[in-house]
LUMVO-292278 format. One record per residue (C-alpha): residue number from 1; residue in three letters; chain; x, z, y. Coordinates in Angstrom, 3 decimals, always signed. Layout:
NUM, ala, A, X, Z, Y;
...
END
This chain:
1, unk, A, +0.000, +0.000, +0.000;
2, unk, A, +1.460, -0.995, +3.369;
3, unk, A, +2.075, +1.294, +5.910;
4, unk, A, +1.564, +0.861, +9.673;
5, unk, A, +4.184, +2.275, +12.445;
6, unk, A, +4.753, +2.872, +15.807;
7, unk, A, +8.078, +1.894, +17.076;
8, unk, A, +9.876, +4.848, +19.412;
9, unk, A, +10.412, +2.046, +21.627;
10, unk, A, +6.923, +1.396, +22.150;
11, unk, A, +5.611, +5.097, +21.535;
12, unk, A, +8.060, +5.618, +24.694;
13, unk, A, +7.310, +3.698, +27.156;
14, unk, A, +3.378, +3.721, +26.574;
15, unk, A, +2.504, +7.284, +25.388;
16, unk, A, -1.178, +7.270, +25.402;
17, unk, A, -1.498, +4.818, +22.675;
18, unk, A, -3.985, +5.276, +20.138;
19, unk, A, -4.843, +2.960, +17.158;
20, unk, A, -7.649, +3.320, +14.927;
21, unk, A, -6.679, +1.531, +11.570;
22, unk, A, -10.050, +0.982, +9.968;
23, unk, A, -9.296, -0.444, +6.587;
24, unk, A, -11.912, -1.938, +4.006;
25, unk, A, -11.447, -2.540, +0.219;
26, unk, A, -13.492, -5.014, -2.326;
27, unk, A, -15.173, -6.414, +0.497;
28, unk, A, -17.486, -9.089, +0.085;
29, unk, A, -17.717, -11.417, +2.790;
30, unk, A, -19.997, -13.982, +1.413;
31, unk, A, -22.806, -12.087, +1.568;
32, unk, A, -25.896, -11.671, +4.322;
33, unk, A, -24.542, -9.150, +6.560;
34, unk, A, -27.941, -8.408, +8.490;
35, unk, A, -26.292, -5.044, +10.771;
36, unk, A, -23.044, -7.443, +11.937;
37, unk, A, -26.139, -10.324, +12.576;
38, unk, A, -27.719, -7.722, +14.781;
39, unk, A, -25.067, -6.033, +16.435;
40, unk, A, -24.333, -9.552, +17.958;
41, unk, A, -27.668, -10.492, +18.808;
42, unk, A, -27.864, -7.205, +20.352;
43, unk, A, -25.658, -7.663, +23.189;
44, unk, A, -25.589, -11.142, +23.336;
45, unk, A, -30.082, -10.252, +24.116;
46, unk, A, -28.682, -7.588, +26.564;
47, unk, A, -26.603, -9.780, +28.291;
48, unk, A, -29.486, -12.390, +28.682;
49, unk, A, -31.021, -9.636, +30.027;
50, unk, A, -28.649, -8.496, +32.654;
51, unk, A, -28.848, -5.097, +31.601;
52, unk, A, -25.331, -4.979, +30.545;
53, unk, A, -22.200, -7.320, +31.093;
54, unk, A, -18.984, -7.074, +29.185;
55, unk, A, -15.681, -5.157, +30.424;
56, unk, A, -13.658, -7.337, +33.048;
57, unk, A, -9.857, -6.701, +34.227;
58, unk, A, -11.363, -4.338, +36.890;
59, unk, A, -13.047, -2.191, +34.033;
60, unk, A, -9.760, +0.440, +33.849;
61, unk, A, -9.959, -0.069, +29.959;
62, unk, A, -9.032, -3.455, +30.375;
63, unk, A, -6.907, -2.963, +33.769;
64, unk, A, -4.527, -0.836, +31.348;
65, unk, A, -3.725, -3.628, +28.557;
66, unk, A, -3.162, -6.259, +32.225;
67, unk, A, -0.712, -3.697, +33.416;
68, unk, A, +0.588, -3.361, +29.694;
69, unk, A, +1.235, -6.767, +29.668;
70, unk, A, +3.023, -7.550, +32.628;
71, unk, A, +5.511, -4.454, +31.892;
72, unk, A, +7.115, -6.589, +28.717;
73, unk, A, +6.763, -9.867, +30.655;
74, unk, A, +3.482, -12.075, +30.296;
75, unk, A, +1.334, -12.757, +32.299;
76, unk, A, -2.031, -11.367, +31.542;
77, unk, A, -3.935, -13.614, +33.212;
78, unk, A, -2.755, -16.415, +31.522;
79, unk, A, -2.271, -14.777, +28.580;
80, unk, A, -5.462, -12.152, +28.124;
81, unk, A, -5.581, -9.315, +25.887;
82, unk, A, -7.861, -10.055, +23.229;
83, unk, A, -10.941, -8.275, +24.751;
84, unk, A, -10.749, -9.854, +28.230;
85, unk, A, -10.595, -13.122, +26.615;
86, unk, A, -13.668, -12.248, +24.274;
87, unk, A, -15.314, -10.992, +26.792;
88, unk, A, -15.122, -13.337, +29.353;
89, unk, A, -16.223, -16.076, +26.953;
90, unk, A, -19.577, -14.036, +26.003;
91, unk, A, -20.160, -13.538, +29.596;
92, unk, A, -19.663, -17.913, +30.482;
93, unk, A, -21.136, -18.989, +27.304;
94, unk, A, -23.978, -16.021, +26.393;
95, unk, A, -22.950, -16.251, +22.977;
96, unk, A, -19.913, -14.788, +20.863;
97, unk, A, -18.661, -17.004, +18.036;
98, unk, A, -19.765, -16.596, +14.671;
99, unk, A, -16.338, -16.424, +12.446;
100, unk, A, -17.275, -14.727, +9.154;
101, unk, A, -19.423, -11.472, +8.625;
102, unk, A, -16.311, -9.234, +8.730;
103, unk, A, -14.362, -10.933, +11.733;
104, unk, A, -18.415, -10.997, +13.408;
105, unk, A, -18.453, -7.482, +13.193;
106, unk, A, -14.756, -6.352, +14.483;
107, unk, A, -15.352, -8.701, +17.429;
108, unk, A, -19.029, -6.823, +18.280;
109, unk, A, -17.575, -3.237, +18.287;
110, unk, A, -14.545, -4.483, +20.628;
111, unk, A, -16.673, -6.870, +23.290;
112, unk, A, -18.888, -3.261, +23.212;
113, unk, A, -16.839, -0.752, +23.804;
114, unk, A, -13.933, -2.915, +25.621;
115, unk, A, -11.583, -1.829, +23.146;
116, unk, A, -8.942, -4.388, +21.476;
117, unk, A, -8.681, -5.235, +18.373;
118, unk, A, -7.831, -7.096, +14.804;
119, unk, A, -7.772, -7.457, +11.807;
120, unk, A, -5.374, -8.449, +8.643;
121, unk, A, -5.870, -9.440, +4.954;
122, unk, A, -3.372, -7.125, +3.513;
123, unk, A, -3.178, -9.630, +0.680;
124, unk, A, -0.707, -11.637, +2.620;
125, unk, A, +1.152, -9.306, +4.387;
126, unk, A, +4.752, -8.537, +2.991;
127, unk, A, +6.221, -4.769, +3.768;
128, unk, A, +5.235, -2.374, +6.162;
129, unk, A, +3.839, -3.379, +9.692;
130, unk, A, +5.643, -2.779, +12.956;
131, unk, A, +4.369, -1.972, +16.196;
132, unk, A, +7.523, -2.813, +17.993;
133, unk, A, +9.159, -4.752, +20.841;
134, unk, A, +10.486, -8.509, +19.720;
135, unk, A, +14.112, -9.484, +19.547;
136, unk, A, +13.465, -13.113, +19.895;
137, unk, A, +14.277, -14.341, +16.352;
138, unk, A, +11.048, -14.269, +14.381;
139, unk, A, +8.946, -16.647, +14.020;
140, unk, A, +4.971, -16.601, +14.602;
141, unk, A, +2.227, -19.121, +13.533;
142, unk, A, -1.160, -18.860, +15.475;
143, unk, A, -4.415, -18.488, +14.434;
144, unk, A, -6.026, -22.004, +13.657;
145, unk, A, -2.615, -23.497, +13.967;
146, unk, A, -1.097, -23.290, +10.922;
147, unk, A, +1.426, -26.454, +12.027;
148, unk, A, +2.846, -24.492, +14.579;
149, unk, A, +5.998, -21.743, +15.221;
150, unk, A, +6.492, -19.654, +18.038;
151, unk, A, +9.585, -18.065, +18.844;
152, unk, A, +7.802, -14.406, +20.880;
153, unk, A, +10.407, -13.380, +23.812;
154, unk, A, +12.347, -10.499, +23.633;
155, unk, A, +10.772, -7.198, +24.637;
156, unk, A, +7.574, -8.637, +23.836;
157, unk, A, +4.936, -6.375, +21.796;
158, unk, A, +4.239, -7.677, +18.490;
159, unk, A, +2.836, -6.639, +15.013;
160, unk, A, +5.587, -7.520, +13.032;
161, unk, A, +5.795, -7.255, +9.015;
162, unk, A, +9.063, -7.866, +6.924;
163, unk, A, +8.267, -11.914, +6.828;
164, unk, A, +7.069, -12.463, +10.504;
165, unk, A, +5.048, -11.652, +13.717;
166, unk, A, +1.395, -11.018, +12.364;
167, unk, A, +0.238, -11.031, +16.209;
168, unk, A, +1.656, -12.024, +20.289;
169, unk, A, +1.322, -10.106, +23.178;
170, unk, A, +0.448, -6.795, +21.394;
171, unk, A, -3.036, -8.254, +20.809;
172, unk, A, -3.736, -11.679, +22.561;
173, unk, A, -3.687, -13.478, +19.275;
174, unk, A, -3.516, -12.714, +15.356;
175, unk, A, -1.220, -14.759, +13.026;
176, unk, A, -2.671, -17.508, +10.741;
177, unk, A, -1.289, -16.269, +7.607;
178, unk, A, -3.220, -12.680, +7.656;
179, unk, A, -6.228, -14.538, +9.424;
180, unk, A, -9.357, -12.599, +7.872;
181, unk, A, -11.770, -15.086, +5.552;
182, unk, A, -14.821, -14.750, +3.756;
183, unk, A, -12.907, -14.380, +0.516;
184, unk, A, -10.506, -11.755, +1.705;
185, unk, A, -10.894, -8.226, -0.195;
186, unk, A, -8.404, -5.735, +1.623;
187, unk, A, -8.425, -6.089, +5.572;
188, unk, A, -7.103, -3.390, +8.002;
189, unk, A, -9.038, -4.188, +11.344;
190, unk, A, -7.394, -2.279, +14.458;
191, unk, A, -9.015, -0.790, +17.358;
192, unk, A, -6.817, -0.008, +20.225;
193, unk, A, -6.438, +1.666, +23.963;
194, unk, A, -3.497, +2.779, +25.531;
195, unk, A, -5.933, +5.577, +27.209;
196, unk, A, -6.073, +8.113, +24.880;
197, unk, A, -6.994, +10.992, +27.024;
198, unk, A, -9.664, +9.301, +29.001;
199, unk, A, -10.920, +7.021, +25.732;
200, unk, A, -9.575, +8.495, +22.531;
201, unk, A, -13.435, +9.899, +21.669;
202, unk, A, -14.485, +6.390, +22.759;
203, unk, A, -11.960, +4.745, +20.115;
204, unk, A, -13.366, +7.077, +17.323;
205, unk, A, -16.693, +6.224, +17.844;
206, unk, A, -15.954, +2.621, +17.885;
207, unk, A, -13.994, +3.225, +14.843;
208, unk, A, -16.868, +4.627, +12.846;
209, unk, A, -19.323, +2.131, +14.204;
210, unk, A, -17.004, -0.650, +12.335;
211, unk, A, -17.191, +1.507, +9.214;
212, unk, A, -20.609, +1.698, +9.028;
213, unk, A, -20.948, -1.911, +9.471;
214, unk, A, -18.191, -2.839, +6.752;
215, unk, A, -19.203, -0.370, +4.029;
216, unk, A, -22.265, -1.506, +3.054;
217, unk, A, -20.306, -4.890, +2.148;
218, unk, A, -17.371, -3.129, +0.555;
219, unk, A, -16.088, -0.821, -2.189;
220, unk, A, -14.382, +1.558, +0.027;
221, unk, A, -13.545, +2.177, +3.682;
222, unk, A, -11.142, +4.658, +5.063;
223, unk, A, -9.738, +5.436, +9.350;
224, unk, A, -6.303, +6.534, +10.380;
225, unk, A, -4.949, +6.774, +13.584;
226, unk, A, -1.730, +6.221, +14.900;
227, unk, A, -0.061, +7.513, +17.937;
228, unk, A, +2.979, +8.782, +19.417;
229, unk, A, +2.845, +12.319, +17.523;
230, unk, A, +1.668, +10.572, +14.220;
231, unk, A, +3.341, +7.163, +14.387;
232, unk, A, +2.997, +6.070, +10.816;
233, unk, A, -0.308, +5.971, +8.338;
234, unk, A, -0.694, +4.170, +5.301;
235, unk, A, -3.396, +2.337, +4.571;
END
């Protein structure tokens, strides 16, 4: 079983970090989810409604991850933390894509609460996983792009496993070899803010909202945290 770290690096220089590690086993994606069906309806009716809008970069949830960003040297409006970019497409398009039931129902609890996140099919990841600045020598295929290799800068923040950078930017984009299907059985989805004193109760709720919607669909579901007094958990 893989195990999931901090990096004193990163621990250091942002100390109210707090990652929920939500992680399913035997899940079945290819059947009718009907709570991840709602739970998108739900705010995609609200914000039809204009009774709620999703988080923006002046929301300080999401202000923290832009100031993040620019401290290890991207832009983050070019480059958006995954939640600002989700976000902002639900609020120009009134819908949120439909991926698969399991993806569907990560991305509801994160456009929600404003919280980051995402998620990996342990099946393909080799080693332990590294929250930790790049040095500029691994490699990094995106999401939908399996064709393509990045090279992240270094002192960027990356998940990075013993073959290669599982996501860019700490969490603008998720790799395309751990990219969650409806066939994969063991995913850790991640839930993130680097506000733990003002949001760490937030993050737990969102954390057990996820559960409930993955364990009807799966054999087993368990949450750890990680942080910079407990920077390792294995999953």
């Amino acid at each position: 079983m893989p195990a999931f770290r901090l990096a004193p690096a990163v621990a250091g220089a942002f100390p109210g970090t707090l990652i929920a590690l939500v992680t399913a086993t035997g899940l079945r994606g290819r059947e009718p989810w009907p709570a991840a069906t709602a739970a998108l309806e739900d705010l995609e009716r609200r914000l039809a409604e204009d009774s709620w809008r999703p988080a923006d970069e002046t929301d300080p949830r999401v202000e923290a991850w832009h100031t993040a960003y620019r401290s290890f040297g991207t832009n983050p409006r070019r480059v958006r933390p995954s939640v600002d970019a989700l976000g902002r497409r639900l609020a120009k398009r009134g819908a949120l894509p439909r991926i698969n039931p399991a993806v569907d129902s990560c991305n509801a609890v994160s456009v929600r609460h404003a919280l980051p996140a995402g998620a990996f099919d342990l099946a393909h990841v080799t080693g332990d996983v590294v929250i930790r600045p790049a040095d500029g020598t691994e490699s990094f295929t995106p999401l939908g792009e399996p064709d393509t290799t990045e090279n992240p800068r270094p002192g960027e923040i990356v998940y990075a496993d013993t073959t290669g950078v599982l996501t860019r930017h700490w969490n603008h984009r998720d790799a395309h070899r751990t990219r969650v299907t409806e066939d994969s059985a063991h995913v850790t989805f991640v839930l993130e803010t680097l506000r733990a004193a003002h949001d760490g109760g937030l993050l737990e709720l969102a954390a057990g909202e996820l559960q409930d919607l993955l364990a009807p669909h799966a054999e087993g579901t368990t949450v750890h945290y990680l942080s910079p007094p407990d920077p390792e958990a294995t999953v």
